[in-house]
C-alpha positions, 0 to 999 in steps of 0.5 A: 808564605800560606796559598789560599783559594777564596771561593765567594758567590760574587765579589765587589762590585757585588754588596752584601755582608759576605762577599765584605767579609771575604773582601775585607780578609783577602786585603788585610792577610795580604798586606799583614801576613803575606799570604797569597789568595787568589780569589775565583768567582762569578760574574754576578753582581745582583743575586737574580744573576746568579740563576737567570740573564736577567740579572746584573753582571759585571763586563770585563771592560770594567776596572774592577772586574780583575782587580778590587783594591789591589787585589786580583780576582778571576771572574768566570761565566755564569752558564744559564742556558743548560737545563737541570739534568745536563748539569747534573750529568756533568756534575757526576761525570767528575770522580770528585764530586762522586767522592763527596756522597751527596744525595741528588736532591742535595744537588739538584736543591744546590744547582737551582739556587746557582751561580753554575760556573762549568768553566771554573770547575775544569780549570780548577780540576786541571790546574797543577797549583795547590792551595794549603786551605780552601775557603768558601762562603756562603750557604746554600750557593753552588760555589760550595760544591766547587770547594768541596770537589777542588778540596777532594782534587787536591786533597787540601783542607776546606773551611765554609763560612755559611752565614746560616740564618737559621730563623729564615724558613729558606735555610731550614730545608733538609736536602741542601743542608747535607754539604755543610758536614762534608767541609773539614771545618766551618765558621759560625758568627755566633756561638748560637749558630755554632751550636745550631749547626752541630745539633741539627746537622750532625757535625762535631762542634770541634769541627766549628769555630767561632770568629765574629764580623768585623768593621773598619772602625777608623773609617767610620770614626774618624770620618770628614766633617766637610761631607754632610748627607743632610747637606746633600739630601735633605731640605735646605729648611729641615737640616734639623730634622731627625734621621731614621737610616736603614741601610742593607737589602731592602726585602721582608727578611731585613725588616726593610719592608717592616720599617717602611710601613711603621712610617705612617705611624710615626709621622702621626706623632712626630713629622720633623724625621727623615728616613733614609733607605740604603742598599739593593731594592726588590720589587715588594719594597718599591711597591711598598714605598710607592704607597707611603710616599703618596703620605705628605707628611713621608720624607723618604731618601732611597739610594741604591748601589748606584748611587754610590761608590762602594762600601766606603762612599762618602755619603753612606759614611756621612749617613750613618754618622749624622743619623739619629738612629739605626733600625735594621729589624732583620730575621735573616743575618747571621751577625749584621755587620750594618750594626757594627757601623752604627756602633763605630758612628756612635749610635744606637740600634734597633733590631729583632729579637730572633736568632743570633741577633741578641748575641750580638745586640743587648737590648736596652745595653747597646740597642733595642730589640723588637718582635720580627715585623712587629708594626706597633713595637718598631713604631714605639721604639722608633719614637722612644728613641728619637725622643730620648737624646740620652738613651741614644747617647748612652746605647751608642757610646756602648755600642761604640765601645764593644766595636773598638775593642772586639769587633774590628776587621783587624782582629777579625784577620788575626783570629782567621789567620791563627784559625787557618795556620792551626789547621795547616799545623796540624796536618803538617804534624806541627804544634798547634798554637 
């Protein structure tokens, strides 16, 4: 049995696609290979808590805070009121960290963007357990110094799964792009972030290993036809309306923003169509969804984390299983695993045609691409798609296909755990297999 520590930003009760991921490798190489992961984190929920109080945090009186699915998990203090130079003084009082040869504009980038956690820090330099690999996602937080620094400590290997979305202005900064060749290994999504990440930062491809994101497929698939989101949210009278969802952060990055104002437009031409929002908002979606639906004819359903239990909640599920479509015309994601649960409901996607995402959507194959925040193109395609019952079919079967037979959490866990155990073997001085 292998020992591994997880390094997330956050964990669940925290929604995004990285900590999922993280979720999602921790229980299946639990129960199919017998690893132990323990798995230390923040206490940040939201990611304003990461840098500042005013964010959301979990309490330790909630159920979930030591233990998701279960599995164990040590959430530690955020601390907030120490100013920049303190942090960096402590940073250098450690011969691990100075071991990593970072640049203080690297860590002083990285500090500013959190979650700065001195307590686990101490615990894991002091700490006699030994781990056989430490993996961390996701760039550019500070959990990945903490990897970096207990991997040196305990002179184990550490991997960093960085999701770099390469096409957001915020990730293309110098300074803190300077800690992703100091991990031994990392994991890229796609073959094109792959190859980003070793020609603009000077790390050996060999060193990058590609495995993709994954979905529960059988949970999408085979979901309960007694629960019905139109059922539930829409009118009684308009049950047969069309159904527009979105579901991740609701910023510009995600197109979020880009698809609440083609709404006007479509409505114009075709008024019988929902639109429904899921996921954490922002202040610039709510601003912006207060003056659309100020329009009569705008039918918006928005939900929050709040409004649900989690990623599996019965009306998420039922969403995405009786929309006609999903539109997602995201700049920033290094795969998009929302796509995978549409392709494992059996419908059609629409997407921007930047960075990895046409690696992973085929435009007119198994979804439609679109110029990043393209009003009249997201309109236009909205409105083919709701219109063309067969195209819908036809993307969504593909899509459905691709999922079953690549891109499940299972075989996203098989390809991890022979990634890790290459890793160890090769150490050992073993064959690699």
């Amino acid at each position: 049995m292998c020992s591994f520590l997880y390094l997330p930003t956050r964990y669940f009760p925290s929604i995004s696609g990285a900590e999922f991921y993280f979720q999602r490798m921790a229980e299946i190489l639990t129960k199919l290979y017998t690893h132990k992961i323990d798995i230390y984190t923040s206490n940040a929920i939201d990611f304003t808590a990461l840098r500042s109080q005013k964010g959301k945090r979990i309490n330790k009186s909630n159920p979930l805070f030591g233990k998701v699915n279960d599995i164990s998990v040590k959430r530690f203090p955020i601390k907030y009121n120490v100013t920049q130079d303190e942090k960096i003084r402590f940073m250098k009082s450690f011969e691990s960290y100075q071991n990593l040869n970072l640049s203080d504009k690297c860590l002083k980038n990285i500090i500013s963007n959190g979650p700065f956690i001195p307590e686990l820090i101490e615990i894991l330099l002091n700490q006699e357990n030994k781990y056989d690999l430490i993996h961390s996602t996701y760039y550019p937080y500070f959990n990945l110094i903490i990897a970096l620094i207990a991997g040196e400590k305990m002179k184990c290997p550490t991997i960093c799964t960085p999701f770099f979305h390469f096409t957001n202005p915020r990730y293309l900064k110098k300074e803190p792009a300077e800690i992703l060749p100091k991990f031994d290994f990392l994991i890229a999504c796609t073959l094109m972030e792959k190859k980003f990440l070793y020609e603009n930062f000077n790390i050996d491809q060999h060193r990058i290993k590609v495995i993709p994101m994954g979905v529960d497929y059988r949970k999408f698939k085979k979901f309960n036809d007694k629960v019905s989101f139109k059922q539930k949210f829409f009118k009684k009278d308009e049950k047969r309306y069309k159904m527009v969802l979105y579901c991740g952060y609701k910023n510009y990055e995600k197109g979020a923003i880009s698809v609440l104002k083609s709404i006007p437009f479509i409505i114009k031409e075709l008024n019988e169509v929902y639109f429904v929002f899921i996921g954490p908002p922002t202040q610039a979606f709510n601003r912006e969804l207060s003056k659309v639906r100020k329009l009569e004819k705008a039918r918006i359903i928005n939900l929050t984390p709040d409004n649900l239990t989690g990623y599996f909640d019965k009306y998420k599920l039922s969403a995405f299983k009786e929309t006609d479509i999903y539109v997602m015309p995201s700049r920033s994601d290094a795969f998009g695993i929302a796509y995978l649960e549409a392709w494992a409901s059996g419908k059609p996607v629409l997407a921007a045609d930047i960075g990895a995402i046409p690696e992973v959507v085929e435009n007119e194959y198994d979804g439609i691409l679109v110029k990043f925040d393209d009003i009249n193109s997201i309109k236009c395609n909205i409105l083919k798609l709701l219109r063309t019952k067969s195209l819908r079919k036809k993307l969504g079967k593909t899509g459905e296909k691709k999922v079953k037979n690549n891109f499940t959490w299972k075989i996203v866990a098989e390809k991890t755990h022979k990634f890790y155990h290459s890793i160890i073997n090769t150490l050992n001085g073993k064959e690699v297999y």
